[in-house]
N, C-alpha and C positions, 0 to 999 in steps of 0.2 A: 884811262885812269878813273878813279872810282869820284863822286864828287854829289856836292848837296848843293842843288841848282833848281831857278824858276824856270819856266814857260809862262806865265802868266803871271800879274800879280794878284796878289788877295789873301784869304787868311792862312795861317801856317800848313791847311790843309795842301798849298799849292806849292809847298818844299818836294821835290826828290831825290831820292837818292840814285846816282846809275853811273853810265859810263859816257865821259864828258871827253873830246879830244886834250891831247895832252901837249899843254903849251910848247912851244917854239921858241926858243932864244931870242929874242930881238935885241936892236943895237942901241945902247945903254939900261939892259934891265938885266939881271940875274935869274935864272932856274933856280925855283928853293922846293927841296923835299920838305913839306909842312911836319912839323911835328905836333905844334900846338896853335890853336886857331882862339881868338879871341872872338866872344860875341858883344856888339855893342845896338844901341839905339839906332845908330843909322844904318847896319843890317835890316832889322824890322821894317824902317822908313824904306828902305830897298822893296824887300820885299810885299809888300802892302800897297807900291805903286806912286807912294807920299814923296817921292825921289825918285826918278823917270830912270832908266836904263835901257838899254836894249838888250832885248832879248831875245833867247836865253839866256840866262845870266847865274853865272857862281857868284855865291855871296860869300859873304866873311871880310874884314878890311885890315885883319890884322893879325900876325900871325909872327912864328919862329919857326926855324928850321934849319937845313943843311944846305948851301950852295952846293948845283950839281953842274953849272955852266954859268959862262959870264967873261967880264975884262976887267974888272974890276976888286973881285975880290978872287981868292981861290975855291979850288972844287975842295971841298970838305970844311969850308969857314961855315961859322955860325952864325948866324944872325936873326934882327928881326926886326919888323918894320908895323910901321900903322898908314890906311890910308890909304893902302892901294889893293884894291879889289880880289877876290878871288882865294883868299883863303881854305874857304869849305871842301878842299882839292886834297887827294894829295900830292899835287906839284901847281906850285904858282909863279907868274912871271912879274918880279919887283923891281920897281926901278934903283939901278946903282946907287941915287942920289936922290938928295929933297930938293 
């Protein structure tokens, strides 16, 4: 899947764009086809290194989209969430719950 992700931190010269493996169902989170990706402050803070991750790392923490897998909700629900990583995708794995 195509995806806007670090290798290192630092300034936005250190975003790319490429091909990122495409998440896995795990048990309590949903597969969402991303439609729309929210950008926030703690993106930045992500990527600048101001907030530690490991990496490689997709950014974005917040986003809508289309459930494609899951237990909890159905394949074609809508939904959207803040907070959990991985947005800048297009497919990210969110957990069912806060």
């Amino acid at each position: 899947m195509k995806a806007i992700y670090i290798e290192q931190t630092g300034s936005p010269d250190v975003l790319k764009y490429g091909d990122m493996p495409k998440p896995e169902i795990a048990p309590g989170h949903a597969l969402v086809k991303v439609e729309a990706s929210g950008v926030n402050f703690i993106d930045t803070y992500h990527r600048s290194g101001l907030y530690k991750l490991p990496l490689p790392a997709i950014l974005g923490s917040e986003g809508a989209g289309t459930v494609e897998g899951g237990t909890a909700f159905k394949k074609g629900d809508r939904v959207a969430w803040a907070m959990a990583r991985g947005s800048y995708a297009e497919y990210a794995l969110v957990p069912e719950s806060y």
